[in-house]
N, C-alpha and C positions, 0 to 999 in steps of 0.2 A: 566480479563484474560480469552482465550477461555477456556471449558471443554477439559483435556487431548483428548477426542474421537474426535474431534473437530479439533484439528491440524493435519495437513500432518505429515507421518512420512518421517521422510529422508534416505534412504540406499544411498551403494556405489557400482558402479558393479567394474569388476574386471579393467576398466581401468579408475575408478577414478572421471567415470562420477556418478553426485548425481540423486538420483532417489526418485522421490516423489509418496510416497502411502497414498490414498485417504481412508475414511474411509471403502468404503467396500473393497477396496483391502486389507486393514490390514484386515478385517475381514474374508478373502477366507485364505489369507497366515497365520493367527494364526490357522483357523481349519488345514491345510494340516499340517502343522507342530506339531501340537497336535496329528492327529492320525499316522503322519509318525513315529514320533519320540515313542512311544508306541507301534508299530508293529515292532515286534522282524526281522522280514525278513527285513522289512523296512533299520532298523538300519545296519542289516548285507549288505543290498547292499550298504548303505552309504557309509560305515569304507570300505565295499572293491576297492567302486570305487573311494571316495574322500581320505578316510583316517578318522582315529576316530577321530581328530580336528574337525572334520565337525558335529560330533553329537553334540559338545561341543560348536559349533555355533551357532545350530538351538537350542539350549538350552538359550544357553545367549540372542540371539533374541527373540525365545519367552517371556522371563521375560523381555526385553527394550522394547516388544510391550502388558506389561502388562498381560501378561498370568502366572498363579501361576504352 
């Protein structure tokens, strides 16, 4: 069985199409979401422009792409 870093990971954009990140893309998208999600301004323009569901997404995604 491959090394979890080893497998494509799979998203979904918003119309359902699947979207395959390779391992350094998982590696650019865990850094941005690490230091977005701990930049307090960050956070504040998420919640205002997405909604605060959306912190709680880039949270759940970082732990399903292995980030603690």
């Amino acid at each position: 069985m491959n090394d979890k870093s080893d497998i494509n990971f799979a998203l979904y954009d918003k119309t359902g199409a699947l979207l395959m990140l390779n391992k350094e893309e998982r590696k650019l998208l865990n850094e941005l979401l690490t230091m977005t999600l701990k930049s307090k301004n960050a956070r504040e323009w998420i919640t205002k422009k997405l909604g605060s569901e959306y912190l709680e997404i880039g949270e759940k995604l970082l732990k399903t792409m292995g980030s603690s």
